[in-house]
C-alpha positions in Angstrom: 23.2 -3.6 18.1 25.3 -0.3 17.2 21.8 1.6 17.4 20.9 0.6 20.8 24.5 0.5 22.1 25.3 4.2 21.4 21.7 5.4 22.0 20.7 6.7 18.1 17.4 4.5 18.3 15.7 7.6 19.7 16.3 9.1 16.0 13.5 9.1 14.2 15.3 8.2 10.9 16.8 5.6 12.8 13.4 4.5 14.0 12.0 4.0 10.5 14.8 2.7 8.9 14.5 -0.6 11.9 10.5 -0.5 10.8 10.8 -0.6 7.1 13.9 -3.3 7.2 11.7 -5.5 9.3 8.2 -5.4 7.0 10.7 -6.0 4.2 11.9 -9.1 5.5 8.4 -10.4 6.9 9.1 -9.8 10.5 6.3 -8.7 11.8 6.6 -10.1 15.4 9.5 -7.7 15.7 8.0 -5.0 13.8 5.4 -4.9 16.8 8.1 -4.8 19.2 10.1 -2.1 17.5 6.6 -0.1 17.2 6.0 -0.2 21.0 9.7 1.6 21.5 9.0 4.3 19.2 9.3 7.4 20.7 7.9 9.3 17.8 5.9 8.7 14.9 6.1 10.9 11.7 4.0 10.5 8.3 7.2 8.0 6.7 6.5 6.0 10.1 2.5 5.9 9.8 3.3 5.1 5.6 5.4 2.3 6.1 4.3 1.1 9.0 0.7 1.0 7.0 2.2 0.1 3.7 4.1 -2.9 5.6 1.1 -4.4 7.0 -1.0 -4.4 3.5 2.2 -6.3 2.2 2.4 -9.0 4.6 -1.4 -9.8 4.2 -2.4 -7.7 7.4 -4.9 -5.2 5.8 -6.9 -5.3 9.4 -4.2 -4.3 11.5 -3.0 -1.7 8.5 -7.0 -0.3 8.7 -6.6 -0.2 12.5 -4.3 2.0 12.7 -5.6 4.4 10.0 -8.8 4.8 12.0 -7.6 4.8 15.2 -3.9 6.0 15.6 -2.5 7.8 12.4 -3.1 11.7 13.0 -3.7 12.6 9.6 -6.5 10.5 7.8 -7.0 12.5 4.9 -3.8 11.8 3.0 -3.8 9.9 0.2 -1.1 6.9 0.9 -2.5 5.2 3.1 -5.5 4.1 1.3 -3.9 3.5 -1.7 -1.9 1.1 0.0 -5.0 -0.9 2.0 -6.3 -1.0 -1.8 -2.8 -2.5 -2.8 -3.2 -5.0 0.1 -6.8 -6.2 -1.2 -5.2 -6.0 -5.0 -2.5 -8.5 -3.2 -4.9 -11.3 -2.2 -6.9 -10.9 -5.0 -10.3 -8.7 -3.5 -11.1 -6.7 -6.2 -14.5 -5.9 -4.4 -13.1 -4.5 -1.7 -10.5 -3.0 -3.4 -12.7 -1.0 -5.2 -14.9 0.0 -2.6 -11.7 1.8 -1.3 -11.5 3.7 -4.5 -14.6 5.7 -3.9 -13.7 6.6 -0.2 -9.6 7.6 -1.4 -8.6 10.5 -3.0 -8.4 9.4 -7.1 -5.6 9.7 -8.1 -3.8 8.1 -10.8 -2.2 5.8 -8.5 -5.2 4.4 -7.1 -6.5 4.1 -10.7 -3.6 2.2 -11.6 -3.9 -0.3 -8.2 -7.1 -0.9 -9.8 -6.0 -1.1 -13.0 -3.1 -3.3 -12.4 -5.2 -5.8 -10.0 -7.5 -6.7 -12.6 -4.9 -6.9 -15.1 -2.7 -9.4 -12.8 -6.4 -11.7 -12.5 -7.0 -11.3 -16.3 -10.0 -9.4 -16.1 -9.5 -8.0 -19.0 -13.0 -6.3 -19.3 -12.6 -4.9 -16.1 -9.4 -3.4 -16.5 -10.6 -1.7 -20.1 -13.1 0.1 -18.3 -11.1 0.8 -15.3 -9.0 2.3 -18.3 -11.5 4.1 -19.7 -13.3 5.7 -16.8 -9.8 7.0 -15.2 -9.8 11.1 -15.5 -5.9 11.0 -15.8 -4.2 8.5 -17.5 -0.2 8.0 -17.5 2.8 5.0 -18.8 1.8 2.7 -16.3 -1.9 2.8 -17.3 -1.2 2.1 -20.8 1.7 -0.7 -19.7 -1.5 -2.2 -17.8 -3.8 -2.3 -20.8 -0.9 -3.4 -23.0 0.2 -6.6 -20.4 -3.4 -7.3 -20.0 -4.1 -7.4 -24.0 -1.2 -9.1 -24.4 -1.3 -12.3 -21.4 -5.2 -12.9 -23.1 -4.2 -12.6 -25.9 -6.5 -9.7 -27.2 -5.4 -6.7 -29.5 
């Protein structure tokens, strides 16, 4: 209420903080109103707002507004987090078809990596492991969770 009241709502700080405290709490009904009443749209506005969706199960809207509305399509956030959304509800297929097209990063490795970890595809994650150019602590966390939830040194 103090936003709107004393008029800060056309702060773009402002403006993101409203967007990432609604996708946090799962309201995405008002996220869409509070995205109609932005007045401007930076890259933490495009990230969250993409990031948000993936999280609450929306991956469509989240690719929709990659290919149609976000300015700059050749970062590397963004598709990290449509693989994080497939990751989420389990589609490793498609999550992986999003590897090739992102940039590969360690991040997107580890989305990969963590994914097939968290089904307990073990196979799968060793040669996700394996095949990754760059490895860091969270890779080797993965392979280490994943050997030890199957049970497999």
């Amino acid at each position: 209420m103090f936003v709107l009241k004393y008029g800060v709502d056309f702060d773009v700080m402002v403006q993101n903080s409203r967007l990432i405290f609604f996708m946090r709490c799962g309201k995405m009904d008002l996220l869409d109103v509070c995205l109609t009443r932005f007045h401007e749209k930076d890259t933490l506005s495009w990230n969250s707002m993409i990031f948000g969706y993936c999280n609450n199960g929306r991956i469509d809207i989240a690719r929709e507004l990659i290919q149609v509305g976000m300015p700059d399509r050749n970062v590397e956030f963004p598709w990290t987090s449509i693989m994080c959304g497939y990751v989420r509800v389990g589609d490793m297929d498609r999550a992986r078809a999003y590897l090739t097209q992102c940039l590969q990063n360690t991040a997107s490795w580890n989305v990969m990596l963590s994914g097939y970890e968290t089904l307990g595809i073990l196979i799968a994650a060793i040669y996700i492991f394996e095949t990754m150019p760059y490895r860091d602590i969270g890779s080797m966390e993965f392979i280490i969770s994943g050997c030890c939830k199957t049970g497999n040194p």
